[in-house]
C-alpha positions, 0 to 999 in steps of 0.5 A: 500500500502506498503512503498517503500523499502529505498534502492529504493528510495537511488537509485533514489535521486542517479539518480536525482542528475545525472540528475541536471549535465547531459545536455540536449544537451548533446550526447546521450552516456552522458545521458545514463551513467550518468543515468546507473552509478548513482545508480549503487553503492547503488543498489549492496552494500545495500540489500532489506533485509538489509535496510527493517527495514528502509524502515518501518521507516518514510514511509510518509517522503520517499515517499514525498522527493521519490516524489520530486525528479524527479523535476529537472530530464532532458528529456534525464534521463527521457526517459532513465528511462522509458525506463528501467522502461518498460523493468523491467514491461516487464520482470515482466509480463513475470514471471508472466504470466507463475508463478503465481497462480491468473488468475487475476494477470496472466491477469494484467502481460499479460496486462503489457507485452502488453502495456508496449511493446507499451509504449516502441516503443513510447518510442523509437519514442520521443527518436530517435530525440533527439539523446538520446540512450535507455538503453540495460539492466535496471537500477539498480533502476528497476533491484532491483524490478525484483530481487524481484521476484527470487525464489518466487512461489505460493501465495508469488509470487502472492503477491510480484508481485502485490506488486512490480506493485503497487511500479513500478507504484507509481515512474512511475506516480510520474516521469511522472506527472513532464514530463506531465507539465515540459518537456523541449521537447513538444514532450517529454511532450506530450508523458508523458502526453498521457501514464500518465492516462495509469500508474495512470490505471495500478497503481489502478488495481495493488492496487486492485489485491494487496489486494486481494492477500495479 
């Protein structure tokens, strides 16, 4: 599995230190702008190949501090990233269902479209009662892995796509697993802990198609 890029995990520490003055009785706008705003900044002034180098340096610390930095996320950011999380999957599949060259990963990106499109009105479920409004275009964070795929064909968007699943899923399981045992809504905690199995599913087939593919 390869590293997750720096300028994504800069992304994230941004969102998670949104998350720590966001309340969670707040109205729904707040959550969502303090969510949308937050990495905004990092994601349009450091490119993936710019901070490539980077991102091979101290892999295992990034991952680790990438990690804990949903401990102290609010459910309404969590909802809000989730939600953008499943339009980047959403928006990925479709690419992939109609460029790629692997019957395999064509299958996994209708599968993606299928159940993140499932995950998403879910999603919507939990959120509407808690007031929190679902994103209408993603965050930077999931539009820089989208990006990815621009102007990629053939094998190399074979390749990019499995290997942009296997880093979507690793922040997805990693967000989740803290909502799972850590929510402050049970409704919130249910729902992570129901789709979490689905991700860890989702991430050990990408790993899967990722080798066969490289």
């Amino acid at each position: 599995m390869k590293a997750i890029p720096s300028f994504l995990l800069a992304g994230v520490f941004a969102l998670s230190a949104a998350c720590s003055s966001t309340s969670t009785s707040g109205t729904s706008e707040t959550a969502t702008s303090s969510a949308a705003d937050a990495p905004t900044g990092v994601a349009t002034t450091t490119t993936p190949d710019a901070s490539a180098g980077t991102a091979a340096t101290d892999a295992s610390a990034d991952a680790t501090a990438y990690m804990n930095s949903f401990a102290s996320m609010s459910d309404a950011v969590f909802l809000t990233n989730a939600a953008s999380s499943d339009m980047m999957e959403i928006r990925a599949g479709q690419m992939a269902s109609q460029k790629a060259t692997s019957a395999e990963v064509r299958k996994y990106a209708q599968m993606m479209v299928s159940q993140h499109n499932q995950s998403s009105q879910e999603l919507k479920a939990v959120a509407a009662p808690l007031g929190v409004k679902m994103p209408d275009a993603m965050l930077p964070v999931h539009q820089a892995l989208a990006d990815r795929l621009m102007n990629k064909s053939g094998k190399n968007f074979d390749e990019t796509y499995m290997d942009l699943m296997e880093t979507a899923h690793k922040m997805d399981v990693a967000m989740f697993e803290v909502k799972s045992t850590a929510a402050e809504s049970p409704n919130v905690q249910a729902f992570a802990t129901k789709t979490l199995p689905v991700l860890r599913s989702h991430y050990d087939m990408a790993n899967s198609l990722e080798k066969k593919v490289d």
